[in-house]
BAFITI-888578 format. One record per residue: residue number from 1; residue in three letters; x, y, z of N, C-alpha, C in turn. Coordinates in steps of 0.02 Angstrom, whole numbers. Each point is the difference from the previous one (the first is absolute). Layout:
residues N
<atom NUM 'Ala' <X Y Z> <X Y Z> <X Y Z>>
...
***
This chain:
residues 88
<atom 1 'Unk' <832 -4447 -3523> <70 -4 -15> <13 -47 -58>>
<atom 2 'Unk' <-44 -41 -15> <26 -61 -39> <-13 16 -97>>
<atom 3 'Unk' <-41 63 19> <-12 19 -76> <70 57 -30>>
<atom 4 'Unk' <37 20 43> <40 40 2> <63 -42 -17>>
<atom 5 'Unk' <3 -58 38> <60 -43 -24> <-30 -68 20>>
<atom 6 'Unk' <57 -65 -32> <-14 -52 14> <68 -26 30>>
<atom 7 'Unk' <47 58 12> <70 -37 47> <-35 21 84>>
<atom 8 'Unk' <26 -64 45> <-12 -4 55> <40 56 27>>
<atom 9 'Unk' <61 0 -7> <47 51 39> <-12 68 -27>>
<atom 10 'Unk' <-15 10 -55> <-47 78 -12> <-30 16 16>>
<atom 11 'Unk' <-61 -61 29> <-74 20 40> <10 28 52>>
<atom 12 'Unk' <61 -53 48> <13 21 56> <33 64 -4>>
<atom 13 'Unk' <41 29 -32> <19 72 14> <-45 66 -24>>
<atom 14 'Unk' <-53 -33 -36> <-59 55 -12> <-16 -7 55>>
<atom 15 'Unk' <-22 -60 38> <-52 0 72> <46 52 57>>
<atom 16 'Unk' <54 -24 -1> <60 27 54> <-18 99 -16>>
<atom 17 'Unk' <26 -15 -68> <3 94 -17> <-79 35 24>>
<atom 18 'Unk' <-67 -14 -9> <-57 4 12> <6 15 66>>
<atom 19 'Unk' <18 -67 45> <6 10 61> <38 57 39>>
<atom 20 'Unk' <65 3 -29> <39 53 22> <-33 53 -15>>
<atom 21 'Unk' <-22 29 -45> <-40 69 -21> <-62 4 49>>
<atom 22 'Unk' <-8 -70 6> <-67 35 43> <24 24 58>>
<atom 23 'Unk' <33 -38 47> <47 -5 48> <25 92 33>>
<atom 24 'Unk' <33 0 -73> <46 68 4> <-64 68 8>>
<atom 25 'Unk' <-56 -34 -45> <-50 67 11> <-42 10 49>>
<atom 26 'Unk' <-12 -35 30> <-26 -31 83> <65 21 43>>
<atom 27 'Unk' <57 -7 4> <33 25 41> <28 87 -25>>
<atom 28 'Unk' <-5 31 -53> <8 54 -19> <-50 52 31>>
<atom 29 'Unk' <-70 -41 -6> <-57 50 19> <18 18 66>>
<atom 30 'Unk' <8 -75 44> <17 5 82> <53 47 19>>
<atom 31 'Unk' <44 20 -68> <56 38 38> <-2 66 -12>>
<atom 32 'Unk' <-58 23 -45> <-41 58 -10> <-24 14 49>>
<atom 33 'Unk' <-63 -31 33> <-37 -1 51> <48 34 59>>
<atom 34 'Unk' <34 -47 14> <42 19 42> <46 55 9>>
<atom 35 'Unk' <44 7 -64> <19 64 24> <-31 72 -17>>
<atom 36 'Unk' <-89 -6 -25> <-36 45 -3> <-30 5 67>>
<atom 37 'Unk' <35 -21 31> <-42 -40 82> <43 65 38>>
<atom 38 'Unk' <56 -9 -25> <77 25 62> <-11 60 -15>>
<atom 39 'Unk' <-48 63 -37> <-21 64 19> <-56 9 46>>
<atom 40 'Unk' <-15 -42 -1> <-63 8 73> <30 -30 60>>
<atom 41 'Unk' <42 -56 3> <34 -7 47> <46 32 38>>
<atom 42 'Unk' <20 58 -57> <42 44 34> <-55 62 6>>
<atom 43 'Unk' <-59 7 -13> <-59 41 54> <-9 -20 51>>
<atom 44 'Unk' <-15 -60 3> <-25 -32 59> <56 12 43>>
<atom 45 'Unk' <69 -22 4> <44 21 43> <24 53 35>>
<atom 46 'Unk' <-6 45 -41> <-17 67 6> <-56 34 42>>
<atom 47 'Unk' <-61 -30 -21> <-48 2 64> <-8 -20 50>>
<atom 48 'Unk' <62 -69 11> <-12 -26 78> <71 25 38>>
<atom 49 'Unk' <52 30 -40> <37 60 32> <-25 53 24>>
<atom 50 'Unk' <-44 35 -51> <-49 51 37> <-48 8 59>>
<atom 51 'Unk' <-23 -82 -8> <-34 0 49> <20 -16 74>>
<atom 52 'Unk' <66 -37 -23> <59 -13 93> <14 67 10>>
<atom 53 'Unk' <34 24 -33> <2 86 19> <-61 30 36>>
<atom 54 'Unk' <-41 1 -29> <-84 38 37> <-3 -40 45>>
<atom 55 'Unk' <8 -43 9> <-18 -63 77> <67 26 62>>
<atom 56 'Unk' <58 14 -22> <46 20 46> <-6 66 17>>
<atom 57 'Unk' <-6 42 -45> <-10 85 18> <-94 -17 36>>
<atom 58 'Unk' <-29 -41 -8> <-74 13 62> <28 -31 68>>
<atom 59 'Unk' <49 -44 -16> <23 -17 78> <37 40 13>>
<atom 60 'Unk' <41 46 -17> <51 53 39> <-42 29 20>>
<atom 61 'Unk' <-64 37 -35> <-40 41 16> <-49 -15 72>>
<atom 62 'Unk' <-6 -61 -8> <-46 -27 54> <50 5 65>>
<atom 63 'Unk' <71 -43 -26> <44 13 78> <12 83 23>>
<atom 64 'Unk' <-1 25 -23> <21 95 -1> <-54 18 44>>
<atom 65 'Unk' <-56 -36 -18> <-60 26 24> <-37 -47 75>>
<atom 66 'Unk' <40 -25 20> <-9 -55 55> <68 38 46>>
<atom 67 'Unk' <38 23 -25> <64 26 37> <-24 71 44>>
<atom 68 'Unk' <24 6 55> <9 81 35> <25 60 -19>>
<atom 69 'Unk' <-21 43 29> <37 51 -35> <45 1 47>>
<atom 70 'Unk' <46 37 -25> <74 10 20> <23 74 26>>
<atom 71 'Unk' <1 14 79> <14 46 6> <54 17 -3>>
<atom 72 'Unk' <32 79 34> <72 36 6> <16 -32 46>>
<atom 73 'Unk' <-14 -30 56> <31 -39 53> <46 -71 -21>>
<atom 74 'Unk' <-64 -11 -53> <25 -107 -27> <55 29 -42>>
<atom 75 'Unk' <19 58 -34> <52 -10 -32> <52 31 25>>
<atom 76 'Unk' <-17 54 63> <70 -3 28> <24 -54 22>>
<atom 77 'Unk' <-44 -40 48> <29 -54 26> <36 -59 -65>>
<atom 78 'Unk' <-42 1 -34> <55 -43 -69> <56 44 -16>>
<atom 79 'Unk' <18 55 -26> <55 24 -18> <33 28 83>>
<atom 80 'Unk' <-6 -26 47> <34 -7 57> <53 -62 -1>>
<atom 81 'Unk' <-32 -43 -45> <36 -88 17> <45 21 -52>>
<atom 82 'Unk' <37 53 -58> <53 0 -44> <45 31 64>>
<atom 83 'Unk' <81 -37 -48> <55 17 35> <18 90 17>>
<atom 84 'Unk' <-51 28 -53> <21 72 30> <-73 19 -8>>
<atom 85 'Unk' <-21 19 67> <-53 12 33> <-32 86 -46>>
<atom 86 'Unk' <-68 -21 -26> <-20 51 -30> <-71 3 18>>
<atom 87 'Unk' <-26 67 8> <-81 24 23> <-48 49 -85>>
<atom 88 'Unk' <-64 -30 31> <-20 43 -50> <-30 90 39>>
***
């Protein structure tokens, strides 16, 4: 700095400006990074939606399949309990 100038308060705002540039390009890259980040982040989210979905449709599937079958009797007797009594 000192071959560039010999005022103190010049040095210091070369050092300051230096600093800030570096500063700004160190935090520029980071905000690259980052929002080159937020298209995979919105894959990734996307895949762990997909994947709660596939986890809930194997548990319906599993309860469906743990359940009875359902005869003509079980559902007369259920559509017996409505206010106007209906048979299949």
């Amino acid at each position: 700095m000192s071959m560039y100038t010999h005022d103190s308060v010049l040095r210091r705002k070369i050092k300051q400006t230096i600093i800030i540039t570096i500063f700004d390009s160190i935090l520029n890259e980071q905000l690259r990074k980052l929002f080159n980040g937020f298209k995979s982040l919105a894959v990734y989210k996307a895949q762990l939606l997909i994947e709660k979905e596939l986890i809930v449709i194997k548990l319906l599937l599993n309860i469906s399949k743990q359940q009875a079958l359902l005869t003509i009797d079980d559902l007369n007797r259920y559509l017996e309990s409505y206010p106007i009594p209906c048979r299949l």
